[in-house]
MOPAC internal coordinates of N, CA, C and O (Angstrom, degrees):
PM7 1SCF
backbone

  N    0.0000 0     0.00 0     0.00 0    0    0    0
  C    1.4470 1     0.00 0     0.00 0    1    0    0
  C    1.5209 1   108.15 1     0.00 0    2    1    0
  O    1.2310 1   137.39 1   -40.45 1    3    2    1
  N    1.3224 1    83.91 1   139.55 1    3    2    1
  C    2.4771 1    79.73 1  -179.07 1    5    3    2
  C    1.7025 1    93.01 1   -78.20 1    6    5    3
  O    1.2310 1   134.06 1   -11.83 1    7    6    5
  N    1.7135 1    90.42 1   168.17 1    7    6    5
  C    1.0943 1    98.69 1   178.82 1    9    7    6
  C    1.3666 1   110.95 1   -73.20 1   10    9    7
  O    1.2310 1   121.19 1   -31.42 1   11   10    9
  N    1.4656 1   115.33 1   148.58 1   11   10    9
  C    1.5681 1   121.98 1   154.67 1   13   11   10
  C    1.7493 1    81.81 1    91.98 1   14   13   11
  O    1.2310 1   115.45 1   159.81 1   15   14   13
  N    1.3126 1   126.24 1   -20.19 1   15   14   13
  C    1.6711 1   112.71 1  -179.16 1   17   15   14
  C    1.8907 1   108.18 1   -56.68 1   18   17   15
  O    1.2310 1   125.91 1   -41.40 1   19   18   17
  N    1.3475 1   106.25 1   138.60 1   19   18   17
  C    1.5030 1    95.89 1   166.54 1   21   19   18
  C    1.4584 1   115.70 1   -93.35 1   22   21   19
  O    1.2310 1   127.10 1    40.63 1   23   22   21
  N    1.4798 1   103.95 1  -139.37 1   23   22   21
  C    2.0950 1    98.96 1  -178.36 1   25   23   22
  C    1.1101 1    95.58 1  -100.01 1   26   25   23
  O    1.2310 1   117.59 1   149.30 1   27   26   25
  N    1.4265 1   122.20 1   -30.70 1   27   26   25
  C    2.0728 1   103.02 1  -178.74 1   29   27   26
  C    1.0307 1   110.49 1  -102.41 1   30   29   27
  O    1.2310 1   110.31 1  -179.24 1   31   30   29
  N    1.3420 1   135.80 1     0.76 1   31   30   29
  C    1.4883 1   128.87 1   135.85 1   33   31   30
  C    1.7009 1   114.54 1   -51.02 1   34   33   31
  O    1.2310 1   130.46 1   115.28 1   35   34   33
  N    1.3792 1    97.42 1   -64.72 1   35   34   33
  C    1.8640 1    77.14 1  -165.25 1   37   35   34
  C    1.9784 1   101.88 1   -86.32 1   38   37   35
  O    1.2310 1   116.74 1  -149.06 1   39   38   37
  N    1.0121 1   123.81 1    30.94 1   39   38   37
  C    1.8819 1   126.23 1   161.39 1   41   39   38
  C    1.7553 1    87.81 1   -96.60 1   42   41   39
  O    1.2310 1   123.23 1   137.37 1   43   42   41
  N    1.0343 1   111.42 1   -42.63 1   43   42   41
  C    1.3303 1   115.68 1  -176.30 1   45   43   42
  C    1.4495 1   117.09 1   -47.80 1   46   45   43
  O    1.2310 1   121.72 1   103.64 1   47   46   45
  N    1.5450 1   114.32 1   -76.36 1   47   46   45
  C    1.3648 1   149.23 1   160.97 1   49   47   46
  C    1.8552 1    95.07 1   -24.09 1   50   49   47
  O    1.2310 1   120.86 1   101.11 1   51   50   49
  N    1.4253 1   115.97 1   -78.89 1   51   50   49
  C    0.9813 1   136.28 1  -171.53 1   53   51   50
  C    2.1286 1   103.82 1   -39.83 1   54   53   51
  O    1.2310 1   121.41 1   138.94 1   55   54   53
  N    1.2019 1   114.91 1   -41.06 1   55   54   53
  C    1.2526 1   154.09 1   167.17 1   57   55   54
  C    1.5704 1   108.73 1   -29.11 1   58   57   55
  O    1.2310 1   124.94 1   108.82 1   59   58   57
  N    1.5784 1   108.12 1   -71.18 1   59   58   57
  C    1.0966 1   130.85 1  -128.08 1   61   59   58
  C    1.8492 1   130.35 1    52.28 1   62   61   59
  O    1.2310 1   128.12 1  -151.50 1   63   62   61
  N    1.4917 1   101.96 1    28.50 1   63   62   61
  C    1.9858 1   109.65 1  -171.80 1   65   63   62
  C    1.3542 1    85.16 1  -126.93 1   66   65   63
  O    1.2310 1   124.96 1   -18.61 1   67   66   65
  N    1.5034 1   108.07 1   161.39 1   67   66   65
  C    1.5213 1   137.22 1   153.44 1   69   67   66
  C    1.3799 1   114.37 1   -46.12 1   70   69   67
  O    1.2310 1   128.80 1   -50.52 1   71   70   69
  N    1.5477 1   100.65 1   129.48 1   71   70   69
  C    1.3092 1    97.32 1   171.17 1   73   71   70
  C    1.9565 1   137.24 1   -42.80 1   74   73   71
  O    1.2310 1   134.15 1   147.52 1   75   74   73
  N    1.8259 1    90.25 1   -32.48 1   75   74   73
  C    1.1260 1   115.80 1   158.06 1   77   75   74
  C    1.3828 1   121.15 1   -18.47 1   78   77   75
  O    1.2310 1   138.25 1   102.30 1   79   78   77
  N    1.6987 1    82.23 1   -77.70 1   79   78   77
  C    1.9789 1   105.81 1  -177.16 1   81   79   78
  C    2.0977 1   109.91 1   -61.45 1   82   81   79
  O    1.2310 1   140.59 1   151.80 1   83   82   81
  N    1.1060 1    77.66 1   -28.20 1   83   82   81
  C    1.5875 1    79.27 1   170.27 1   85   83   82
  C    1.1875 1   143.27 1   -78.22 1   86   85   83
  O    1.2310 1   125.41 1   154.06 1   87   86   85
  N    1.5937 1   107.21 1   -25.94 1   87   86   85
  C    1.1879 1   124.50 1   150.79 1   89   87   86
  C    1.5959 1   128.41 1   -53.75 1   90   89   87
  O    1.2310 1   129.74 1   136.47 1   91   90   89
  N    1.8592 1    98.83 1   -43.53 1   91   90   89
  C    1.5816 1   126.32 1  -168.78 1   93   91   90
  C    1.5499 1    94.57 1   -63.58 1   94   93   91
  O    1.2310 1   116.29 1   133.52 1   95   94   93
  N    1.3622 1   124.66 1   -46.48 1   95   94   93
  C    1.4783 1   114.07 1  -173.18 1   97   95   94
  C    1.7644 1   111.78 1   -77.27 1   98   97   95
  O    1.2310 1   127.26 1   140.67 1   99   98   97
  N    1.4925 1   103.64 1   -39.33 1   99   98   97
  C    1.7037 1    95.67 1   178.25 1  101   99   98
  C    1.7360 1   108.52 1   -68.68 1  102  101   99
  O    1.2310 1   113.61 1   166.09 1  103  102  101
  N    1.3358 1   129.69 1   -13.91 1  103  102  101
  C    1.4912 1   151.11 1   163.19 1  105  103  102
  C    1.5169 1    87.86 1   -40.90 1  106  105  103
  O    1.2310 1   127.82 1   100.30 1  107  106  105
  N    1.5230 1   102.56 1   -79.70 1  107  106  105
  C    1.8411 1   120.52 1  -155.94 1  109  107  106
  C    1.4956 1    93.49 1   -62.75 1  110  109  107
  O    1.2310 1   110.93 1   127.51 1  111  110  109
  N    1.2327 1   134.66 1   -52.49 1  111  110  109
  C    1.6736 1   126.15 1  -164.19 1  113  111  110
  C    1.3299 1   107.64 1   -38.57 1  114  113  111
  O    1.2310 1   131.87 1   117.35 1  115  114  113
  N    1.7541 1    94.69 1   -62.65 1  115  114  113
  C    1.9428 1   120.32 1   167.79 1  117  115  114
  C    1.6044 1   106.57 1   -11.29 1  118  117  115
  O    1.2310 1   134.96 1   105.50 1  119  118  117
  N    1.1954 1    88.67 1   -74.50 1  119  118  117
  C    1.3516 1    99.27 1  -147.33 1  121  119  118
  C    1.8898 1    95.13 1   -74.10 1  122  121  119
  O    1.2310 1   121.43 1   132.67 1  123  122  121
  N    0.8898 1   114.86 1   -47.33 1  123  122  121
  C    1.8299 1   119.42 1   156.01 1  125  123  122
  C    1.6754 1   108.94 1    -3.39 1  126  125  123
  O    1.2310 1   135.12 1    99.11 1  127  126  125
  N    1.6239 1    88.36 1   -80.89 1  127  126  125
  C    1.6660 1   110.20 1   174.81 1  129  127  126
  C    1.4118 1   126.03 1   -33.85 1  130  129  127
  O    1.2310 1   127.92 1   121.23 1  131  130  129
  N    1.2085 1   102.36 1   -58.77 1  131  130  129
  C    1.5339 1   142.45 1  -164.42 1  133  131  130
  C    1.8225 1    82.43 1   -61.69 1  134  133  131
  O    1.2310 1   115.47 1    94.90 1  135  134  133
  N    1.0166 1   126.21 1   -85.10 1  135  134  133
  C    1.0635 1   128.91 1   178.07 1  137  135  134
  C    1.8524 1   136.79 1   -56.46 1  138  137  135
  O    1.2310 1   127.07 1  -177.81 1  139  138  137
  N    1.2097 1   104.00 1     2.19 1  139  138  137
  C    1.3867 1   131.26 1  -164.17 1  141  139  138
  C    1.8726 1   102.16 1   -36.75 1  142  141  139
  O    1.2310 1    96.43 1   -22.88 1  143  142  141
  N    1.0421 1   159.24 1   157.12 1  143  142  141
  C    1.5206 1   151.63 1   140.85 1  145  143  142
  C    1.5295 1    99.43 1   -59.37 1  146  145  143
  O    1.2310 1   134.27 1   158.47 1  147  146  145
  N    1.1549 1    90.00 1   -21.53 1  147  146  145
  C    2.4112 1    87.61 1  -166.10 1  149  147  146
  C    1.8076 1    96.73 1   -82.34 1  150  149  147
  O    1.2310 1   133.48 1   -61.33 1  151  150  149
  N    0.9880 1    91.56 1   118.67 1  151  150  149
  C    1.8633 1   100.80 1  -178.24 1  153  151  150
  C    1.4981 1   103.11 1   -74.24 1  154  153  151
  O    1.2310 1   115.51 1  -179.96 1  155  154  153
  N    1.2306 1   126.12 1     0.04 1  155  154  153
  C    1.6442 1   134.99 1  -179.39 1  157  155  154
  C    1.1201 1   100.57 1   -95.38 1  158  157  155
  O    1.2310 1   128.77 1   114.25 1  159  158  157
  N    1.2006 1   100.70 1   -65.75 1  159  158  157
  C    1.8481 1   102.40 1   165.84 1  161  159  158
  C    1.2320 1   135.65 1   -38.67 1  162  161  159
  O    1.2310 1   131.15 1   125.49 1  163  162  161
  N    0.9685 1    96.09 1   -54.51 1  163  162  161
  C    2.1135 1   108.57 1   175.43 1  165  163  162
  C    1.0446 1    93.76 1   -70.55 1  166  165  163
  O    1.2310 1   108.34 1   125.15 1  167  166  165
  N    1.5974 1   139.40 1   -54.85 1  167  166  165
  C    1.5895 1   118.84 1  -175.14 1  169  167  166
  C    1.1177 1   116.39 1   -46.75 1  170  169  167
  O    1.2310 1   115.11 1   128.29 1  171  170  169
  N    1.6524 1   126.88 1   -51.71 1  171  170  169
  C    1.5880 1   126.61 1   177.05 1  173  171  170
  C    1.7763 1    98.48 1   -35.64 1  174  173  171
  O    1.2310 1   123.82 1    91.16 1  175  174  173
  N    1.4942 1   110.27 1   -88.84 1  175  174  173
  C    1.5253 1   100.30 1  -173.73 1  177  175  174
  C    1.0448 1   135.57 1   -37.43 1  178  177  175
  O    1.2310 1   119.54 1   142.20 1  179  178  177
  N    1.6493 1   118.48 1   -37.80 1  179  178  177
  C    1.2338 1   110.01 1   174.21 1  181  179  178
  C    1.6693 1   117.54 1   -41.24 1  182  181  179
  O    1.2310 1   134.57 1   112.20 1  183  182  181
  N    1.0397 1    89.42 1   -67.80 1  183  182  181
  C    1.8152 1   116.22 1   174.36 1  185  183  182
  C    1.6657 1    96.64 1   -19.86 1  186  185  183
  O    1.2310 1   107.53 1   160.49 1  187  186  185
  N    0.7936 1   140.86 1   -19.51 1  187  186  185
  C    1.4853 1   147.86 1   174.34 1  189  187  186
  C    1.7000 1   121.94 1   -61.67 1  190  189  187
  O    1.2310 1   119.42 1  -103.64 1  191  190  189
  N    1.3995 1   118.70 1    76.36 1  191  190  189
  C    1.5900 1   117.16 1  -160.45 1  193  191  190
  C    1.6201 1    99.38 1   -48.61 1  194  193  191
  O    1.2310 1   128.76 1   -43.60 1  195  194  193
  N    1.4081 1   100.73 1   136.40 1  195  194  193
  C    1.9258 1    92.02 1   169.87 1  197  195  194
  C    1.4691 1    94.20 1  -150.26 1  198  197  195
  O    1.2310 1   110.30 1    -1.62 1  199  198  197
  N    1.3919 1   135.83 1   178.38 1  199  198  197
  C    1.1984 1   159.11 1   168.02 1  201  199  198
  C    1.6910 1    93.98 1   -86.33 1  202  201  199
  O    1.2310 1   106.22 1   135.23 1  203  202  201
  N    1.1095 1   143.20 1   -44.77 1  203  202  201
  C    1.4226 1   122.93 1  -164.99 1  205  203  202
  C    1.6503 1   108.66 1  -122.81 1  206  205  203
  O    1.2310 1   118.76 1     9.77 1  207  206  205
  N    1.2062 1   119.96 1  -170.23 1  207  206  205
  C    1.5691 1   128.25 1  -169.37 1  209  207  206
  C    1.9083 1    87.61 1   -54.19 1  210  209  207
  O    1.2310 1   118.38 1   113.63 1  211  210  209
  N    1.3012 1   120.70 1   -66.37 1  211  210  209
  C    1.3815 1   119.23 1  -176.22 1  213  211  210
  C    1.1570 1   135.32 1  -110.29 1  214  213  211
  O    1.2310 1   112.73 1   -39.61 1  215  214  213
  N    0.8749 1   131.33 1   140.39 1  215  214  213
  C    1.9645 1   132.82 1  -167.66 1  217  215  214
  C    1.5424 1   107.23 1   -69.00 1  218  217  215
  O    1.2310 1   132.34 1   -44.51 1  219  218  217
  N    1.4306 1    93.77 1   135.49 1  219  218  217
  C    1.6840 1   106.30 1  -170.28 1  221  219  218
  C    1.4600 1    84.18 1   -85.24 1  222  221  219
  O    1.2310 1   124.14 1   -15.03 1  223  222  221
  N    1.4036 1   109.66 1   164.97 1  223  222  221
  C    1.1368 1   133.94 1   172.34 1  225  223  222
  C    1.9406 1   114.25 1   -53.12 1  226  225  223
  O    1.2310 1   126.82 1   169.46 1  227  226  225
  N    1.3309 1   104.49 1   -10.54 1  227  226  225
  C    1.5480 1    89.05 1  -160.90 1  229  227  226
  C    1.2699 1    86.11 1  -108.00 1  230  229  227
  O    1.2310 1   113.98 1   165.88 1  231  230  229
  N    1.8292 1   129.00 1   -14.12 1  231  230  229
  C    1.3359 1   138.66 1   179.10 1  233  231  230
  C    1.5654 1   110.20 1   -75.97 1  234  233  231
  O    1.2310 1   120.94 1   147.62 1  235  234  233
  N    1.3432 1   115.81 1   -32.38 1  235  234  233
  C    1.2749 1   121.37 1  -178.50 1  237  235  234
  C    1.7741 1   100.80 1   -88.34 1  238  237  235
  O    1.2310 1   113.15 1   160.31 1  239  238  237
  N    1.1137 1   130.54 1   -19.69 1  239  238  237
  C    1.1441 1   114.44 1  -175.37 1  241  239  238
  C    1.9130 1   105.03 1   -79.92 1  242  241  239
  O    1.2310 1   127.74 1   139.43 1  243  242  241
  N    1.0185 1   102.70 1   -40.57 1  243  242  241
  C    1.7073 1   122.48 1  -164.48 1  245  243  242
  C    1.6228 1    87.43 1   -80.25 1  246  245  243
  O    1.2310 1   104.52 1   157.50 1  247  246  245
  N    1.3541 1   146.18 1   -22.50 1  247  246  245
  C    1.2308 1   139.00 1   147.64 1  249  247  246
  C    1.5105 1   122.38 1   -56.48 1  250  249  247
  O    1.2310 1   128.22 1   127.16 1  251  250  249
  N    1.4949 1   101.78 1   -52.84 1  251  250  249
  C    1.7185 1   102.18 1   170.90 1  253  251  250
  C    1.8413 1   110.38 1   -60.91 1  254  253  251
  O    1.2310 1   120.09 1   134.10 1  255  254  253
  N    0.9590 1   117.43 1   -45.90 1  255  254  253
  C    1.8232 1   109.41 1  -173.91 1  257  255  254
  C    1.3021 1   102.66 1   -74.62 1  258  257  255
  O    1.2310 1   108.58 1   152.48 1  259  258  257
  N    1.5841 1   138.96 1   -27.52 1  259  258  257
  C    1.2003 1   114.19 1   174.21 1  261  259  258
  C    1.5600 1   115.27 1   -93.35 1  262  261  259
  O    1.2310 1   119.76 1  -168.12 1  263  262  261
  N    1.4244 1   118.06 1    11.88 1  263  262  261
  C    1.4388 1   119.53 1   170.17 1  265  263  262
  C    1.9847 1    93.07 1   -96.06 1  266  265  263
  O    1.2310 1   112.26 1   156.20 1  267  266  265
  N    1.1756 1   132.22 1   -23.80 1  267  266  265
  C    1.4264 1   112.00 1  -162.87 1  269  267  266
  C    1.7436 1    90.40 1   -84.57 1  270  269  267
  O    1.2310 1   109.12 1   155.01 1  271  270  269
  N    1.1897 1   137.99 1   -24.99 1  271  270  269
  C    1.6258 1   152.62 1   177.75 1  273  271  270
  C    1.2461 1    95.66 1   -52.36 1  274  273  271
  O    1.2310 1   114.90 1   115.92 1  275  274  273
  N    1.4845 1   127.27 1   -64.08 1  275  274  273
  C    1.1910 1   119.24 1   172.23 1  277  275  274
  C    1.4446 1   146.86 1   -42.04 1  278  277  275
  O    1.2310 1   120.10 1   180.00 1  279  278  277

C-alpha cells in the first residue's frame, strides 16, 4: 500500500475505478445485506453501529477492523 493510501483508495487503485465507484459498490453490498430475505443475514448487518437506517461504507469498514481485533 503507498504511503498515506487509505482502504478505498488502494481497493480502488487495485480496481482501476474511483474511489467513488468503490465506495458505490461497498454502498450496494450494504444495502444488499441490509435487505437480505435471510433473517441471519440481515441480523449480521444490522449489527453494524451507524448513525442512519444503513451503514456507510466508512461505518462498515471501522466495524470490520474492530471486529477482526476482537
Amino acid at each position: 500500500m503507498e504511503k498515506h493510501e487509505n482502504f478505498f483508495e488502494r481497493l480502488a487503485r487495485e480496481r482501476n475505478i474511483t474511489v467513488e465507484e468503490m465506495k458505490q459498490i461497498i454502498s450496494d453490498r450494504i444495502e444488499q445485506g441490509v435487505h437480505d430475505p435471510d433473517p441471519e443475514k440481515r441480523k449480521s448487518w444490522e449489527a453494524i453501529p451507524c448513525k442512519g437506517d444503513v451503514p456507510t461504507p466508512e461505518e462498515w469498514l471501522k466495524y470490520a477492523v474492530e471486529k477482526l481485533g476482537d
